[in-house]
Steps between C-alpha positions, in 0.01 A plus 500: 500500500212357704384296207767300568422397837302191506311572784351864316482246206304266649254787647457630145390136395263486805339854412466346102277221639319709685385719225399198284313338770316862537454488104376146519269576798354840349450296185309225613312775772326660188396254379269365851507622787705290753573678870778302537698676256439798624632367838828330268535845325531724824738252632697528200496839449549571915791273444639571223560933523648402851799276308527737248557788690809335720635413108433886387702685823794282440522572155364820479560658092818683446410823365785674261661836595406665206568844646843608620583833416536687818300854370177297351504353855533840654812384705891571493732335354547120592747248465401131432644266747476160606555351865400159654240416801665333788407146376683615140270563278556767238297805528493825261386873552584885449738679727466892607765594676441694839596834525367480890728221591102315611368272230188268473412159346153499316345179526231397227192304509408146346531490110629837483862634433731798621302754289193455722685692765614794304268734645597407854850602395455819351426710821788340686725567205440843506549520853873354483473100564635243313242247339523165393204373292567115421278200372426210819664145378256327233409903405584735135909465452570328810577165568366179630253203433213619666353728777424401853209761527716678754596192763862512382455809330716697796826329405462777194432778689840450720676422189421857383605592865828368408506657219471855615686470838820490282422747308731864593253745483262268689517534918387134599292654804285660239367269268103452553259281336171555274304251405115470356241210501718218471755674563433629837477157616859426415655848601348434877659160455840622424494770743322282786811410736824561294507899582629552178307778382393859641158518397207245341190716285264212422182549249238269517647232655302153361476120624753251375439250776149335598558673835483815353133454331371556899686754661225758499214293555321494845230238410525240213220613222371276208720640278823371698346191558456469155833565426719348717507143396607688180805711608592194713515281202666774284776548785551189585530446081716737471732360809560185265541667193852737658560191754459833816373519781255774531682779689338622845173763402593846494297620808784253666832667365359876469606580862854412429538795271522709859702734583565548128202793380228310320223686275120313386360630225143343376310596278196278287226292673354538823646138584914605365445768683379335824794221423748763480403618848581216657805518414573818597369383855711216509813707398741670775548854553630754338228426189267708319137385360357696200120399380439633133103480431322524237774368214572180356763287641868548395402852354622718813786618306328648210145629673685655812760676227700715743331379811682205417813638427548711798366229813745294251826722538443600828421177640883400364642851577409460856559110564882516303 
């Protein structure tokens, strides 16, 4: 477990000190009025959420499957399996078997688990395609010491590629790829290159490189100023607590999706929304861009009900 590593240990200790010098500092701050530690306090505080949110995405809580009967899910029959990610780690999930011969891999976001993409699967279940819902390493039932907040993340996603393209009832031409938040991030990172799979349906594609904190913005406002010492010091953090690299920003690898059909789907604040755009302009033809106002972010599935389901199963019916 990450506990174990001394460098995520040795972060921890760091982020204790930090809240007793803020204790100290608050204490002694009530008691007269010193600027300084108001200065010493910011610093801290600046500081210290930075470290602690590199130490949070790589250990990110496992959440039980507490739910596994296939009718209280509303979905088919599955079967439990297990498979390993190209770099051999253990990974678990729920099989449907296709009835189409086309199946798709449902990618999850950060702290989450396979269950989170149970309504993504019912529409395409219904419509004849195989699903596999599985857990990312460091995730639920799945295996692993810690997540890499989607840098290494890929290896999974062509492990469950491997998975299926053995499967008999499974053409390998016709696997696709679904992934939200998180999980969009590391679907276009599987698909970008290998030409593996048929079609990529991304929702709400967020940053997991300090690259990706700026792809929509034109002219640098306070508020990025602000912030990016801080996402440089929680990246870079990060980068020593896995021992990675940070991968290449998304806006980068999008285009390599091409000739493989790509949809965007955004939904939340004006400034996902604008970041999922440029993505969409940076990614190759044949793709598809599809702007959902007015709702909260990752909630496209449930407020645009059958909307949803139908751009959903004929985006996959015509691309496989």
């Amino acid at each position: 477990m990450p506990l174990r590593n001394p460098r995520y240990a040795l972060i921890s200790f760091v982020l204790l000190v930090i809240v007793f010098a803020i204790v100290y500092l608050v204490s002694n701050l009530l008691r007269g009025f010193v600027p300084g530690y108001l200065v010493a306090i910011a610093i801290l505080v600046y500081t210290g959420t930075a470290l602690n949110r590199a130490r949070v995405v790589i250990a990110p809580p496992r959440f039980p499957i507490l739910r596994q009967d296939p009718e209280s899910l509303g979905l088919p029959a599955f079967t439990e399996v297990s498979f390993h990610s190209r770099d051999g780690i253990t990974l678990s999930g729920w099989y449907i078997p296709s009835s189409n011969r086309g199946a798709v891999i449902m990618v999850h976001s950060l702290g989450s688990s396979r269950l989170q993409m149970r309504n993504f699967a019912r529409a395409l279940v219904d419509s004849g395609y195989g699903i596999l819902l599985f857990d990312l390493r460091g995730h639920a039932r799945s295996g692993g010491t810690m997540s890499t907040f989607g840098w290494i993340e890929h290896e999974d996603v062509l492990g469950a590629y491997d998975f299926l393209k053995i499967r008999p009832e499974v053409d390998p031409d016709r696997i696709g790829l679904l992934g939200f938040s998180l999980g969009a991030q590391v679907a276009v990172r599987a698909a970008a290159g290998t030409g593996l799979f048929s079609a990529i349906w991304i929702d709400g594609p967020i940053p997991i490189v300090y690259e990706d904190h700026f792809v929509a913005v034109k002219r640098r406002t306070f508020r990025q100023l602000f912030f990016s010492p801080w996402w440089w010091l929680a990246y870079n953090t990060q980068e020593w607590l896995t021992g990675l690299d940070q991968p290449p920003a998304l806006i980068e690898v999008i285009g390599k999706v091409s000739p493989r059909p790509l949809m965007v789907a955004a939904a939340g604040s004006d400034r996902m929304i604008a970041a999922a755009r440029r993505y969409y302009e940076a990614a190759g033809e044949p793709k598809q861009f599809w702007q959902m106002d007015d709702i909260p972010f990752g909630s496209g599935i449930l407020e645009k009900g059958e909307d949803y389901d139908l751009r959903l199963i004929g985006f996959f019916n015509r691309s496989m």
